[in-house]
PQR file with spaces between the fields and no chain letter, atoms N, CA, C, O and H, PARSE charges and radii, in Angstrom:
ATOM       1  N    UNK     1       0.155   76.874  -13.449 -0.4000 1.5000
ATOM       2  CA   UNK     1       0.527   75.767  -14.324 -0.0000 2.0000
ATOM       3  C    UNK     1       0.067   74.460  -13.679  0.5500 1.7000
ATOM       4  O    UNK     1       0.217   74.097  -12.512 -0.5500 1.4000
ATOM       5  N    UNK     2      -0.471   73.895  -14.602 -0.4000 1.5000
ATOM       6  CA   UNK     2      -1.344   72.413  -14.180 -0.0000 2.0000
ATOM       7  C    UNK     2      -0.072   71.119  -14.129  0.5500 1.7000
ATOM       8  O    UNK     2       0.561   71.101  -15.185 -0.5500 1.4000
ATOM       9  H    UNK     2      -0.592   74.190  -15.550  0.4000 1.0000
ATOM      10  N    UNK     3       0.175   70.558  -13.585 -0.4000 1.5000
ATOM      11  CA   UNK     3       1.413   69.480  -13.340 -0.0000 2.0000
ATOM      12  C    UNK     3       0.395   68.114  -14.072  0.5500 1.7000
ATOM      13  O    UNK     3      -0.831   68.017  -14.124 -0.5500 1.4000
ATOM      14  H    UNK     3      -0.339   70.572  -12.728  0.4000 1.0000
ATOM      15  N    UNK     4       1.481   67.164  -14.582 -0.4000 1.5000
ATOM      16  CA   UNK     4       0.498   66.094  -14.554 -0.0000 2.0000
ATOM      17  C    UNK     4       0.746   65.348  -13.828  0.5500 1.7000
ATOM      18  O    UNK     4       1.657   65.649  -13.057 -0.5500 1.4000
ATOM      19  H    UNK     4       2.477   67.242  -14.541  0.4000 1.0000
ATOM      20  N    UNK     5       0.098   64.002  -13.668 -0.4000 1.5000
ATOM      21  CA   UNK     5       0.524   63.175  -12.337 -0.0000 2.0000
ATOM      22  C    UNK     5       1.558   62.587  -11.649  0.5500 1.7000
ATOM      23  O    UNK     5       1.793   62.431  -10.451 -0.5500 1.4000
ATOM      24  H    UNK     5      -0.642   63.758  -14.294  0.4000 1.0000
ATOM      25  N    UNK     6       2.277   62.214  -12.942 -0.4000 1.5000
ATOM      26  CA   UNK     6       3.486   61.735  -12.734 -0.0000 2.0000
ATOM      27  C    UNK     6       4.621   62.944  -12.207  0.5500 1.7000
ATOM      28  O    UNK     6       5.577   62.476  -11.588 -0.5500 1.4000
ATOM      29  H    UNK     6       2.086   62.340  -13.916  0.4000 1.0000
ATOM      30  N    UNK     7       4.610   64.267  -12.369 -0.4000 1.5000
ATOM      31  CA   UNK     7       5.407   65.191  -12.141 -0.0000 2.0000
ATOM      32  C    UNK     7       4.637   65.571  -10.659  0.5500 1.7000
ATOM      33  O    UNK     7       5.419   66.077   -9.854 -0.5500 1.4000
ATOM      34  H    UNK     7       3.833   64.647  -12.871  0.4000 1.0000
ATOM      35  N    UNK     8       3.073   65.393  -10.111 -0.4000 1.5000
ATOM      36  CA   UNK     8       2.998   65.492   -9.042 -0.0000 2.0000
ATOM      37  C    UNK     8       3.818   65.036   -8.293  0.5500 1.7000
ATOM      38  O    UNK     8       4.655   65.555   -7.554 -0.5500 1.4000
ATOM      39  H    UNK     8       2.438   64.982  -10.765  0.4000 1.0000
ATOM      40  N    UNK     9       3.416   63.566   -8.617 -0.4000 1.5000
ATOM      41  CA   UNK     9       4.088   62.766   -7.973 -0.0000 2.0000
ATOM      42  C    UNK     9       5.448   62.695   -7.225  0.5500 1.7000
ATOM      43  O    UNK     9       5.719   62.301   -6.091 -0.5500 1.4000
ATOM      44  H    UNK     9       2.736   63.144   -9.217  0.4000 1.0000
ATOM      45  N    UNK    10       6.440   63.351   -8.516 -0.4000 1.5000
ATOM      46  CA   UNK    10       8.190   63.215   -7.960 -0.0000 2.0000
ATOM      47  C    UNK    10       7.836   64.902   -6.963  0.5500 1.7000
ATOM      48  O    UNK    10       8.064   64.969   -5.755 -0.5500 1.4000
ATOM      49  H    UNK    10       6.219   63.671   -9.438  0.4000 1.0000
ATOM      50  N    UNK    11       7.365   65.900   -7.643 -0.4000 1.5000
ATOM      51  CA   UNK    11       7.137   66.901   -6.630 -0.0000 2.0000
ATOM      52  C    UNK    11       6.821   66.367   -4.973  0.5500 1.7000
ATOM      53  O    UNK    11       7.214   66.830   -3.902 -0.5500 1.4000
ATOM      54  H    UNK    11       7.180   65.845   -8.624  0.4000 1.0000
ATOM      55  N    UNK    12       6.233   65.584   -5.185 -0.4000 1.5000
ATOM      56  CA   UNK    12       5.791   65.380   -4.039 -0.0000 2.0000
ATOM      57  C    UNK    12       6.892   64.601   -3.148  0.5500 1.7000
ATOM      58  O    UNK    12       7.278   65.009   -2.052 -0.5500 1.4000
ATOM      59  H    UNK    12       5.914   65.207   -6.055  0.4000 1.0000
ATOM      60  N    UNK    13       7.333   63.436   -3.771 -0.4000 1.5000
ATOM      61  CA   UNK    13       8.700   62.763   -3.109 -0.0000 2.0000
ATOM      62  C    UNK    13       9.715   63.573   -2.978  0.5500 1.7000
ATOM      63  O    UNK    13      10.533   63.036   -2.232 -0.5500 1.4000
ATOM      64  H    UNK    13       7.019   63.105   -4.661  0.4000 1.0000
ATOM      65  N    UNK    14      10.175   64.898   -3.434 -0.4000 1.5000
ATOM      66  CA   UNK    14      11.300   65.658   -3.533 -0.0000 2.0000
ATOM      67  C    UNK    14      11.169   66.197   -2.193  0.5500 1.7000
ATOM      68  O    UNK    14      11.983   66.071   -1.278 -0.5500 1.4000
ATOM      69  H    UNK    14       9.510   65.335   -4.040  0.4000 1.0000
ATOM      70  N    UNK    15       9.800   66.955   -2.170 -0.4000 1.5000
ATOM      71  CA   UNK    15       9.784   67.801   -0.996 -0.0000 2.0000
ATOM      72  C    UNK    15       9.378   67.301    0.316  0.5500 1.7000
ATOM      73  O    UNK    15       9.513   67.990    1.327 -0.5500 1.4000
ATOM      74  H    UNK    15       9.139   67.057   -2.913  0.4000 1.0000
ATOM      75  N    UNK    16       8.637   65.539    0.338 -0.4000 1.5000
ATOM      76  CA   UNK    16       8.448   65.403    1.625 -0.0000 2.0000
ATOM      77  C    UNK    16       8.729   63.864    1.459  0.5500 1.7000
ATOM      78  O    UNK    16       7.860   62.996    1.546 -0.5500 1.4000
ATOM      79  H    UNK    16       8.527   64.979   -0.483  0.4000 1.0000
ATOM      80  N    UNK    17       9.945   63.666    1.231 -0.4000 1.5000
ATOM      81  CA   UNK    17      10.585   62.198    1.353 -0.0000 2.0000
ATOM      82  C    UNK    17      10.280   61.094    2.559  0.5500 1.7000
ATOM      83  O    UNK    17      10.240   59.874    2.400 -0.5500 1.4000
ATOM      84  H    UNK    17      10.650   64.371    1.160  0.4000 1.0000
ATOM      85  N    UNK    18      10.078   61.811    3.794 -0.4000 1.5000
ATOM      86  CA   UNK    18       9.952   61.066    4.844 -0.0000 2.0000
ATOM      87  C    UNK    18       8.630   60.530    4.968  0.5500 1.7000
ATOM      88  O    UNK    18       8.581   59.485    5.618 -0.5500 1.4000
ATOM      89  H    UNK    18      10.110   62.802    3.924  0.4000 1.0000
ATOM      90  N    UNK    19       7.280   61.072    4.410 -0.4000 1.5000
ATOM      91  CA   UNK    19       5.945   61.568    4.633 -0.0000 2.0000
ATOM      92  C    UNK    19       6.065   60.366    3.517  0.5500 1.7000
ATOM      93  O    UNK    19       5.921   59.293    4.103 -0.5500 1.4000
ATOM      94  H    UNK    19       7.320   61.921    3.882  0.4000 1.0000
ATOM      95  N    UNK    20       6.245   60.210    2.333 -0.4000 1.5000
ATOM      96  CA   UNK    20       5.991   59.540    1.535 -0.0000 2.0000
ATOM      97  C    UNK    20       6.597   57.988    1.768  0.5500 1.7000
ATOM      98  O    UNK    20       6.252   57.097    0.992 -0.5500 1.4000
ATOM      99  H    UNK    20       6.361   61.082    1.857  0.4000 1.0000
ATOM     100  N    UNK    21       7.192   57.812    2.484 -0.4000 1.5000
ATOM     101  CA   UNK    21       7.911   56.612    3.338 -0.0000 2.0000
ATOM     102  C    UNK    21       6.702   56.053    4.138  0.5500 1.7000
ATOM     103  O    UNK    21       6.334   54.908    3.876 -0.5500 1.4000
ATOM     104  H    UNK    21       7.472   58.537    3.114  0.4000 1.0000
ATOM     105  N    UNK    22       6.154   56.658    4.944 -0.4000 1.5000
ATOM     106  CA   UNK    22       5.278   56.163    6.233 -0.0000 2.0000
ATOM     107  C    UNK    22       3.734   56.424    5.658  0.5500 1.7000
ATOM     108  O    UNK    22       2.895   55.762    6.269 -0.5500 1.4000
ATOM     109  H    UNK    22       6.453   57.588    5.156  0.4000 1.0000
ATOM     110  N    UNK    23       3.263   57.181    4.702 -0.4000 1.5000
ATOM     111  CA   UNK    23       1.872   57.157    4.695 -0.0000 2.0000
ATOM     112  C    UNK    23       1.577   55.813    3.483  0.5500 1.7000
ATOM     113  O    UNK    23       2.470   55.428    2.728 -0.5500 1.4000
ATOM     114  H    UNK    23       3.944   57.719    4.206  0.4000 1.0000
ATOM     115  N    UNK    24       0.211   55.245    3.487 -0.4000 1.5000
ATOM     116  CA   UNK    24      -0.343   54.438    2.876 -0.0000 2.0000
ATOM     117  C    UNK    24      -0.135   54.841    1.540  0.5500 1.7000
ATOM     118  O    UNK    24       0.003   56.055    1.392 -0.5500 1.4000
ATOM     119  H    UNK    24      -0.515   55.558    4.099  0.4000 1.0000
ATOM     120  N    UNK    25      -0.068   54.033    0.379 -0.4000 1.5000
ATOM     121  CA   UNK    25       0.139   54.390   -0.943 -0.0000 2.0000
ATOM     122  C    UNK    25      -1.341   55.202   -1.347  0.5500 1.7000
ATOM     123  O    UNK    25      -1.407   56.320   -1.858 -0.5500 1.4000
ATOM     124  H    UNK    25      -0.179   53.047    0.499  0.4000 1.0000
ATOM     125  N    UNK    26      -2.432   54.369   -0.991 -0.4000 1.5000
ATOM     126  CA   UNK    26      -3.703   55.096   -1.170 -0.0000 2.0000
ATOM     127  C    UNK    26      -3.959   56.627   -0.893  0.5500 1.7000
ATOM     128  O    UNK    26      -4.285   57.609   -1.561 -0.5500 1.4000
ATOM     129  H    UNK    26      -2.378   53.461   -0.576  0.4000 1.0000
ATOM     130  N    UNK    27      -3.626   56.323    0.527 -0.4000 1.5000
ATOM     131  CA   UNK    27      -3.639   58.313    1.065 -0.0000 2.0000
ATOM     132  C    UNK    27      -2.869   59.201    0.143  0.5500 1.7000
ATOM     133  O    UNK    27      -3.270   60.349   -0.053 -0.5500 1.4000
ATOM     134  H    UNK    27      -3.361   55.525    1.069  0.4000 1.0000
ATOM     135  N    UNK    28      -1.993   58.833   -0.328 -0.4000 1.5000
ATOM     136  CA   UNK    28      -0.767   59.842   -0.914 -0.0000 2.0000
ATOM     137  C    UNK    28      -1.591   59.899   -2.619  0.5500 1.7000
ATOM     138  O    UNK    28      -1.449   60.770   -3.477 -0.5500 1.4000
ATOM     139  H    UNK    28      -1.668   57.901   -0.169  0.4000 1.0000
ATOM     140  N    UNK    29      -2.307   58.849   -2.663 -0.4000 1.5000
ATOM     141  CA   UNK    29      -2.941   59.014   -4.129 -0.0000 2.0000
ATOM     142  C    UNK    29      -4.258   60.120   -4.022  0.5500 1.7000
ATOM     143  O    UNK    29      -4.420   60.969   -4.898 -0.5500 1.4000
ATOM     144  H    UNK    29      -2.422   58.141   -1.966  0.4000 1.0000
ATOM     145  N    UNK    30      -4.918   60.034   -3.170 -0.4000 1.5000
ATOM     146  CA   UNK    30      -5.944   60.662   -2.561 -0.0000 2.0000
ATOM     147  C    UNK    30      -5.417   62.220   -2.430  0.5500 1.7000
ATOM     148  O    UNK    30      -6.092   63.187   -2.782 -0.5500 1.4000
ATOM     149  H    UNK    30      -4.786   59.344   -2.458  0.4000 1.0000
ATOM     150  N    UNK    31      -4.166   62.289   -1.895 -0.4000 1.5000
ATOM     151  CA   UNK    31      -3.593   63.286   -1.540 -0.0000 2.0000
ATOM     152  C    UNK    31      -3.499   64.498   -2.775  0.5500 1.7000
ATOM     153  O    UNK    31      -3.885   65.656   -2.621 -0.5500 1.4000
ATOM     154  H    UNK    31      -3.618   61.503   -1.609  0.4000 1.0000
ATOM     155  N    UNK    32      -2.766   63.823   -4.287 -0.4000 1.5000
ATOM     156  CA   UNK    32      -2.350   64.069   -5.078 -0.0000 2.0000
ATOM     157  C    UNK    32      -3.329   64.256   -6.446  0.5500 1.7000
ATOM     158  O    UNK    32      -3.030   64.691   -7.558 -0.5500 1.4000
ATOM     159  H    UNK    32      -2.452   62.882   -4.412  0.4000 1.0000
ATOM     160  N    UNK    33      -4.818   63.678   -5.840 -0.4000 1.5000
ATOM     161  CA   UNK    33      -5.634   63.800   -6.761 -0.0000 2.0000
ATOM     162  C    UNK    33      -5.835   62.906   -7.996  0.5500 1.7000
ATOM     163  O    UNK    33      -6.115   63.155   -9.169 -0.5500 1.4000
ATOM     164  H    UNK    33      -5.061   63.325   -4.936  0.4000 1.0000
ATOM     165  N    UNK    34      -5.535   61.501   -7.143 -0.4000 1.5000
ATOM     166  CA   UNK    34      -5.616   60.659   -8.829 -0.0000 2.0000
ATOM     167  C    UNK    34      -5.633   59.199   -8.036  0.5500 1.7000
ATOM     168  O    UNK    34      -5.261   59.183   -6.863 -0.5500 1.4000
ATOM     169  H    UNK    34      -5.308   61.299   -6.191  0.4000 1.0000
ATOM     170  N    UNK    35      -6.014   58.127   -8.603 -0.4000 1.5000
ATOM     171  CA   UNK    35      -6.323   56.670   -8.304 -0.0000 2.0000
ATOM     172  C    UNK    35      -5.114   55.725   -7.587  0.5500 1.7000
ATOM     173  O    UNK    35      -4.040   55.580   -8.171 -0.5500 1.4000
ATOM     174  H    UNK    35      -6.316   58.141   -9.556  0.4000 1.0000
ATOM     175  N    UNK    36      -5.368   55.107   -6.298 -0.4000 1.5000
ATOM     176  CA   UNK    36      -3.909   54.455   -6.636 -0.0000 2.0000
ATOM     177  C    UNK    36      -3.490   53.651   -7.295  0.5500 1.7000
ATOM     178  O    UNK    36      -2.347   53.204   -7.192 -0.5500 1.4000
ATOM     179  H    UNK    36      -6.240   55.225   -5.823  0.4000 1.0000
ATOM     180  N    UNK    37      -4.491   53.230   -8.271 -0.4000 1.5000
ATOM     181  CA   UNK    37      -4.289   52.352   -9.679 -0.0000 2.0000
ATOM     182  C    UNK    37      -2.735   53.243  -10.520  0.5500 1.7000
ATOM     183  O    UNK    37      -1.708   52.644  -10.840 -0.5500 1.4000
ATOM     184  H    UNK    37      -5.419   53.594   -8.356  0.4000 1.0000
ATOM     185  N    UNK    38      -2.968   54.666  -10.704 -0.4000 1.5000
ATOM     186  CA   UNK    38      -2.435   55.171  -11.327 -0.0000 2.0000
ATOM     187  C    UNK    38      -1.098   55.860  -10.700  0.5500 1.7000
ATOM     188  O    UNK    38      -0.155   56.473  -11.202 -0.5500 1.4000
ATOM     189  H    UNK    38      -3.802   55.153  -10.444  0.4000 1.0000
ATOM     190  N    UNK    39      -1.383   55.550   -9.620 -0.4000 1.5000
ATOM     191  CA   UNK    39      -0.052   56.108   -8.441 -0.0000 2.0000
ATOM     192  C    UNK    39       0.722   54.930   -8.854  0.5500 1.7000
ATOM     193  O    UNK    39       1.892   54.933   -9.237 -0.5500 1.4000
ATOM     194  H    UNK    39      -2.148   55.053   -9.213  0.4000 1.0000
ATOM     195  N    UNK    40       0.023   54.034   -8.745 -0.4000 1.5000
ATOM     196  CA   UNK    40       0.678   52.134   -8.744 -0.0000 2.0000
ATOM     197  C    UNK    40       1.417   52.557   -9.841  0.5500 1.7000
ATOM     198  O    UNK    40       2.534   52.768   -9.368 -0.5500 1.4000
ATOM     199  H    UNK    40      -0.928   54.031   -8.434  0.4000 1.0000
ATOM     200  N    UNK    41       1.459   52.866  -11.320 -0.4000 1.5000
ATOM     201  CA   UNK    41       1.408   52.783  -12.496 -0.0000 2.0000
ATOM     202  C    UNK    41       2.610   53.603  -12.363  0.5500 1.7000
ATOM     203  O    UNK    41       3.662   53.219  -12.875 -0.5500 1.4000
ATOM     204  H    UNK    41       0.552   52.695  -11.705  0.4000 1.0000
ATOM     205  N    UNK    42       2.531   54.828  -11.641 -0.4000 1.5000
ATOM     206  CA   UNK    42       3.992   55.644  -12.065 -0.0000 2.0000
ATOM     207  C    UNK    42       4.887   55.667  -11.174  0.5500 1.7000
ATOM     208  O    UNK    42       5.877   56.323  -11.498 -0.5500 1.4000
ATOM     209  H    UNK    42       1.676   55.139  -11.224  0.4000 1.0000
ATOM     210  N    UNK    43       4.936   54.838   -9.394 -0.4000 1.5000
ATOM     211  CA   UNK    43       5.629   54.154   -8.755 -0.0000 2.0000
ATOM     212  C    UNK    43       6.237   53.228  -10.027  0.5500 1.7000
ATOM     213  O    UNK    43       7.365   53.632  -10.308 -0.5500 1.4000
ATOM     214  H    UNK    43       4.132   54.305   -9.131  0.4000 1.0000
ATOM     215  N    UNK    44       5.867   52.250  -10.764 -0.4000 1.5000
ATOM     216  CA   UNK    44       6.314   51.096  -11.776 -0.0000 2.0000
ATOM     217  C    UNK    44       7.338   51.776  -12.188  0.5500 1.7000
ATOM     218  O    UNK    44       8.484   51.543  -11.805 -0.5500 1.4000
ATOM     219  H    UNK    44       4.951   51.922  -10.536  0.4000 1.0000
ATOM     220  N    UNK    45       6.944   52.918  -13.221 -0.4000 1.5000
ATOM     221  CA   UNK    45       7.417   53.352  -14.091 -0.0000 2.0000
ATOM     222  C    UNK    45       8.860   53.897  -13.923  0.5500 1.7000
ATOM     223  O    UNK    45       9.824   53.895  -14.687 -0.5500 1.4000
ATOM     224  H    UNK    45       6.012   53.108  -13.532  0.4000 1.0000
ATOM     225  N    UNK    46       8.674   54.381  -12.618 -0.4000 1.5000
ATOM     226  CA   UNK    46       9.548   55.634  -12.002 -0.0000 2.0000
ATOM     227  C    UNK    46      10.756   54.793  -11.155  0.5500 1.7000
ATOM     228  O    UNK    46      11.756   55.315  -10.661 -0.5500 1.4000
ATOM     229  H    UNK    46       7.891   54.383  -11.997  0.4000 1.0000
ATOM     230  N    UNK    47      10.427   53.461  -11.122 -0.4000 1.5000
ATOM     231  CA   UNK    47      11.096   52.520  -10.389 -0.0000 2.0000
ATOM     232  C    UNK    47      12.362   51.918  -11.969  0.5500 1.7000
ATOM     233  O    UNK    47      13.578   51.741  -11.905 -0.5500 1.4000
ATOM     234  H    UNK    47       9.615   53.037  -11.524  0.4000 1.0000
ATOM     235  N    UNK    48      11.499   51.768  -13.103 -0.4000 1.5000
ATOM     236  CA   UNK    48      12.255   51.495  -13.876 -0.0000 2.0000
ATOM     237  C    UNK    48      13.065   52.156  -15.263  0.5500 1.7000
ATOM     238  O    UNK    48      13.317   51.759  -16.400 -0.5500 1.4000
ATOM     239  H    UNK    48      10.511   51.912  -13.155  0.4000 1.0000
ATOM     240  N    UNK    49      13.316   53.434  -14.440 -0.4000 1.5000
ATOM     241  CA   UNK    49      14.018   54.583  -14.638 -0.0000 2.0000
ATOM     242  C    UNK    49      15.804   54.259  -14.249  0.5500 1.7000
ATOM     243  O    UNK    49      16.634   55.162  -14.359 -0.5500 1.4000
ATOM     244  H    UNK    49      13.111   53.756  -13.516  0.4000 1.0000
């Protein structure tokens, strides 16, 4: 099953909370397979939840 980015994304904060604290926003976009334009975009989003 294909995730989309935004569900990468919280996958990704769920399971490595600390990792996502200390690495660059870029790397973690790089990481996850998508722009940090669009990392930027669902950090926003996910903030105003």
């Amino acid at each position: 099953i294909s995730l989309n980015a935004e569900e990468k994304y919280i996958r990704f904060i769920e399971k490595q909370p600390q990792i996502a604290l200390r690495v660059p926003q870029h790397m973690i976009a790089s990481y996850l397979g998508m722009t940090p334009e669009t990392l930027s975009r669902i950090r926003k989003q996910s903030a105003k939840k």
